[in-house]
N, C-alpha and C positions, 0 to 999 in steps of 0.2 A: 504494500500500500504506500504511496507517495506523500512525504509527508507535505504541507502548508511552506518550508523551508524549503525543499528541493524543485519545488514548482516555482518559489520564487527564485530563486537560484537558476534557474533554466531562461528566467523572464528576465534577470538580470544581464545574465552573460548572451542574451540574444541581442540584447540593446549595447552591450558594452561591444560586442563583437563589429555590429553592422549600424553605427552610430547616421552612417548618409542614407541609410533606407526606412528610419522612422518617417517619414516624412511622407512615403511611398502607401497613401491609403488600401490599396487592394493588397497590398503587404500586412500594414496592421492589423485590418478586420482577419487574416485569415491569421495572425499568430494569435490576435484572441480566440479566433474560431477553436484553433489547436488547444492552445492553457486552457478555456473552459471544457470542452470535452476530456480533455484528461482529468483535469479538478471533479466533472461530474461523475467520470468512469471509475474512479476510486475514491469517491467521495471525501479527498481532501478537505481539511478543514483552510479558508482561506479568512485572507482578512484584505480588507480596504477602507484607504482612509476617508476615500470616498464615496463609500458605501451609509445608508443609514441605520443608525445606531440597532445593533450594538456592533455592529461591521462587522461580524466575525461569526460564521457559517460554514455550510458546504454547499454546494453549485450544484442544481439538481438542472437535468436539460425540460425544456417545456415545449415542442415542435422544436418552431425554427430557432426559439429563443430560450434564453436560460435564465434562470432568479434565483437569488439566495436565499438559504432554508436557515435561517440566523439560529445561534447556539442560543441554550436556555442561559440565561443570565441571571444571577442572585445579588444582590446589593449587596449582602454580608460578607466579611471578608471572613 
């Protein structure tokens, strides 16, 4: 199972790699296409800062599109 780490890890070094091809739209949509289908196929737990609260789930596919299934959250520490 992959963890939340190694998918960002994979997300990281694609970008560190190929820094003149963010920019390349049909490029982007299809490495999110990829990170999300794998985040869904193994149900990684992901996190985004730009996600809303509490940003931090796992990526279930929905058809064409996908949504995150947010972690149970407890205020108490």
């Amino acid at each position: 199972m992959a963890s939340a780490m190694a998918l960002a890890g994979m997300a990281i070094a694609f970008m560190a790699a190929c820094p003149w091809r963010l920019s390349d739209a049909a490029l982007a949509q299809e490495t999110r296409h990829k990170f999300y289908d794998m985040a869904a196929a193994e149900k990684a737990t992901v996190i985004g800062f730009h996600f809303t609260f509490p940003s931090v789930g796992h990526v279930e596919k929905d058809g064409a599109r996908y949504r995150l299934i947010p972690s149970a959250w407890n205020p108490t520490i």
